[in-house]
C-alpha positions, -999 to +999 in steps of 0.1 A: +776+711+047+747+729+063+726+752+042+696+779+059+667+793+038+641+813+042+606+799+040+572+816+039+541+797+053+516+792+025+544+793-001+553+766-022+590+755-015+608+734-037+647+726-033+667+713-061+698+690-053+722+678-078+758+666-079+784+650-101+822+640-100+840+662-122+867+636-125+842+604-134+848+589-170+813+588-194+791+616-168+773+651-177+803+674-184+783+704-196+749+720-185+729+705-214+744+668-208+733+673-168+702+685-181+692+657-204+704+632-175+680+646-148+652+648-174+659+615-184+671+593-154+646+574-131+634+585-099+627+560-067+620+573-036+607+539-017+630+533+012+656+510+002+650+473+012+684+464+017+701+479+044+741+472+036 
Protein backbone atom coordinates (compact mmCIF):
# COMPACT_ATOMS: atom_id res chain seq x y z
CA UNK A 1 0.00 0.00 0.00
CA UNK A 2 1.56 3.32 -0.87
CA UNK A 3 -0.18 6.47 0.32
CA UNK A 4 1.01 10.47 -1.08
CA UNK A 5 0.08 13.57 0.93
CA UNK A 6 0.54 16.87 0.67
CA UNK A 7 2.71 18.70 3.18
CA UNK A 8 3.26 22.39 3.77
CA UNK A 9 6.69 23.52 5.22
CA UNK A 10 6.15 25.21 8.58
CA UNK A 11 2.91 23.14 9.06
CA UNK A 12 2.43 20.79 11.69
CA UNK A 13 1.82 17.24 10.15
CA UNK A 14 0.51 14.53 12.11
CA UNK A 15 -0.53 11.05 10.53
CA UNK A 16 -2.72 8.70 12.32
CA UNK A 17 -2.43 4.88 11.68
CA UNK A 18 -4.67 2.34 13.01
CA UNK A 19 -5.77 -1.27 12.10
CA UNK A 20 -7.66 -4.23 13.46
CA UNK A 21 -8.82 -7.76 12.27
CA UNK A 22 -12.37 -7.77 11.71
CA UNK A 23 -12.43 -11.45 12.24
CA UNK A 24 -10.29 -11.58 15.71
CA UNK A 25 -12.31 -12.86 18.81
CA UNK A 26 -12.36 -10.22 22.07
CA UNK A 27 -11.03 -6.82 19.70
CA UNK A 28 -12.66 -3.16 19.13
CA UNK A 29 -15.73 -3.93 17.04
CA UNK A 30 -17.25 -0.45 17.05
CA UNK A 31 -15.78 3.14 16.96
CA UNK A 32 -16.14 3.70 20.74
CA UNK A 33 -14.44 0.23 21.67
CA UNK A 34 -11.36 1.30 19.11
CA UNK A 35 -11.48 4.49 20.77
CA UNK A 36 -11.19 3.54 24.36
CA UNK A 37 -8.38 1.00 23.19
CA UNK A 38 -6.07 3.60 21.57
CA UNK A 39 -6.76 5.93 24.50
CA UNK A 40 -6.02 3.29 26.76
CA UNK A 41 -3.26 0.93 25.33
CA UNK A 42 0.55 1.54 25.89
CA UNK A 43 2.72 3.13 23.59
CA UNK A 44 6.71 1.96 23.08
CA UNK A 45 8.58 3.31 20.46
CA UNK A 46 12.32 2.12 21.60
CA UNK A 47 13.63 -0.13 18.93
CA UNK A 48 12.97 -3.57 19.77
CA UNK A 49 15.84 -5.48 21.36
CA UNK A 50 15.21 -8.69 20.02
CA UNK A 51 15.51 -9.05 16.53
CA UNK A 52 13.50 -12.54 15.71
Amino acid sequence: MAIALKVEPGKPFVYYYGSAWDEGVGGPCTRGEWDRYTLTAPVDFRVPTDRR
